[in-house]
Structures are given as C-alpha cells and as structure tokens.
N, C-alpha and C positions, 0 to 999 in steps of 0.2 A: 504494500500500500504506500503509493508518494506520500511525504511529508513535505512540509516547505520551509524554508529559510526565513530570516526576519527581516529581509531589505525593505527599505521604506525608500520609494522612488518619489514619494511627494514632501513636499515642504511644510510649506506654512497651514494647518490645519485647523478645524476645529477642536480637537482633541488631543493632548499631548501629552498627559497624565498615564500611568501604568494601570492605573488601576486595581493594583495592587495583584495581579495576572501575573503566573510563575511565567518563567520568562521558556519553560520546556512544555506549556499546554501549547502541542503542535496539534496544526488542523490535518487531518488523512479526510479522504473520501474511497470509498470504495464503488469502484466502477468510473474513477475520472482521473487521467492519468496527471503526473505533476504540472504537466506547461498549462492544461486546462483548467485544475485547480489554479492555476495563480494568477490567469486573465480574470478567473471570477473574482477570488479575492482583490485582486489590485481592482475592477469596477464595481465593489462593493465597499472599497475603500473612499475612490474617486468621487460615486454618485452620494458616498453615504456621508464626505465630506470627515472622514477620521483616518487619522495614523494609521498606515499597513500591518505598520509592528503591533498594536491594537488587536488587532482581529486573530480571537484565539478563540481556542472551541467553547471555554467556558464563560464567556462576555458575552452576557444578554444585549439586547438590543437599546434598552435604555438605558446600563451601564454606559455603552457607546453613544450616546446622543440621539440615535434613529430615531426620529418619529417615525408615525401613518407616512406622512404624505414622503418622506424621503425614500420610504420601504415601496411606493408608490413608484417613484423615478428608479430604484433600484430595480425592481421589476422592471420596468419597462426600458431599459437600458440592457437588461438579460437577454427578453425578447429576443433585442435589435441585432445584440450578440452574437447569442447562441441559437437563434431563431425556434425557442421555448417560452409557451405559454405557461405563467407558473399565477395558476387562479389565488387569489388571496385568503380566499373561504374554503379553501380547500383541505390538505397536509398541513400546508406551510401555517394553519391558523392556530396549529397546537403546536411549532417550531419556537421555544422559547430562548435557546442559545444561538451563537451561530453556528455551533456545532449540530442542533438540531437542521439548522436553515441548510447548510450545503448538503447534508445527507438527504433534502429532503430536494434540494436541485439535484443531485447528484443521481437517485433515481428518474426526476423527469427527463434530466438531460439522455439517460440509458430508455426511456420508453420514447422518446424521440429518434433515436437512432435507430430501432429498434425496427 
C-alpha cells in the first residue's frame, strides 16, 4: 500500500498549526497507487486552502478548517480531476477523518474505472 511523504508544495496558507498530528499518521489508500494519492491530497490541500503536511489520516475536517461549502469546491475540483462523481449524501456523509474521506474516494475512484 503507497504511503506518502510530507512535502508541502504551497506557501502561505490558511492553516499552519500541527495540530498536535504525530508527524508518522501517514495516509495509505488501498486500490490508489502513490502518484494518484498525492494529486488528491495536494487538491485537497489546494481547494481546501490548508498545509499539505496537515493532511493526515487522523485530522477531521474541522480540525482542518473545511467547511460545507469548501468540501463543496473540493468535490467539484475531484470531479474535474478524476472525472468522479462523489454524491455528498452518500458514503462520504459518515467520512469523518480524512482518512475516512480518501478511502471513501479511493473506492469511487476503483468503481469508476471499473
């Protein structure tokens, strides 16, 4: 299973705090190879407007600042992406970490190619 590195390709952010996040909660996906995992993360990073190095499996989404409406453009910048429709109401509405969040792309992404 890829794991990923903690390079942070963006700068100046909303979020720059650790959040008190071990710095070894690495993200895996099962069924998404490492270059795929990490255009997600790095445009959930982007759209979601937080630190790359942030984004660990155990950081909820309001730990991280995410409102609705930014999970909104995250969505819809997946879309545009990965060309996956990820319903709001759907899995993703009991995804509480973002650890639950990519496992829960990580399977649409594999019934899309599918």
């Amino acid at each position: 299973m890829p794991t990923l590195n903690r390079l942070n390709p963006y700068g100046c952010q909303k979020h720059t705090e650790n959040n008190g996040y071990g710095a070894d909660m690495e993200l895996t996906a099962e069924g998404l190879d490492a270059a795929t995992l990490e255009r997600l993360l790095e445009l959930v990073a982007r759209e979601g407007m937080v630190e790359r190095e942030q984004l660990v499996a155990d950081a909820t989404f309001e730990d991280l600042g995410i409102q609705s409406a930014d999970m909104v453009v995250i969505l819809m910048a997946i879309e545009e992406e990965f060309g996956v429709y990820i319903p709001v109401d759907g899995d993703l509405a009991e995804a509480r970490t973002l650890g639950d969040f990519v496992k829960v792309l990580a399977a649409r992404m594999k019934e899309g190619a599918a």
